[in-house]
N, C-alpha and C positions, 0 to 999 in steps of 0.2 A: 504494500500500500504506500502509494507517494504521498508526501505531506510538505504543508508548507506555515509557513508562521504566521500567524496575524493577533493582532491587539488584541488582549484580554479585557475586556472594560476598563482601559485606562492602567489595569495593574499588567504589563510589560508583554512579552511575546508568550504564545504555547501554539504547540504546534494541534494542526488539524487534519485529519485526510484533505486530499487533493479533493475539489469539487466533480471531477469524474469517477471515484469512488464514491460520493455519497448515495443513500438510498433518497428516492424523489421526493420524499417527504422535507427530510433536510435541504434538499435544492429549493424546494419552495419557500418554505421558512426564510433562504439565506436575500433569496429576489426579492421578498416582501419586504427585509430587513435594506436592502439594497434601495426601493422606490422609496423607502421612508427616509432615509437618506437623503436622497437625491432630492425630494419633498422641502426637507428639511433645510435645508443647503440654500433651497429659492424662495424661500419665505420668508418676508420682512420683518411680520408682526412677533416677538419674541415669546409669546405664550404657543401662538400654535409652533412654531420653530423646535419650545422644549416638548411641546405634545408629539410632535414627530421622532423627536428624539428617545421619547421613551417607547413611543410605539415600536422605534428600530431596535432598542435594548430587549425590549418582550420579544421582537420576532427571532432575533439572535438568540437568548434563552429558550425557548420553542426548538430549535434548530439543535441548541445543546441537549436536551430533553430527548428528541429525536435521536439524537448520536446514541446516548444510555442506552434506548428502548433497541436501536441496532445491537449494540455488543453484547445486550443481555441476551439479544434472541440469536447470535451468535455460539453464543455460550453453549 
């Protein structure tokens, strides 16, 4: 399984499967987490800004959630 690094909420790098190993669930989770982002990035008004922002934190935990629910059913 290839992996690569990315931001932990702020606390430093961990690694993740590559987004071509993940199962479709997690892909969806990480897109959602992605247009909240990208949402967030273009919007002026600073309440919905951090609204986007947590929506993106939730859809990344979902995503992480998802990963568990793989390894256990791995297991």
């Amino acid at each position: 399984m290839s992996t690569e690094k990315f931001p932990s909420g702020g606390h430093g790098l961990r690694e993740k499967p590559s987004r071509v190993d993940e199962a479709p669930e997690v892909k969806q989770a990480l897109v959602k987490a992605e247009e909240y982002a990208a949402h967030a990035a273009s919007v002026k008004d600073s309440q919905e800004r951090e609204r986007c922002e947590r929506m993106r934190r939730k859809w990344l935990g979902i995503a992480d959630g998802w990963r568990v629910i793989m390894e256990i059913d791995k297991a």
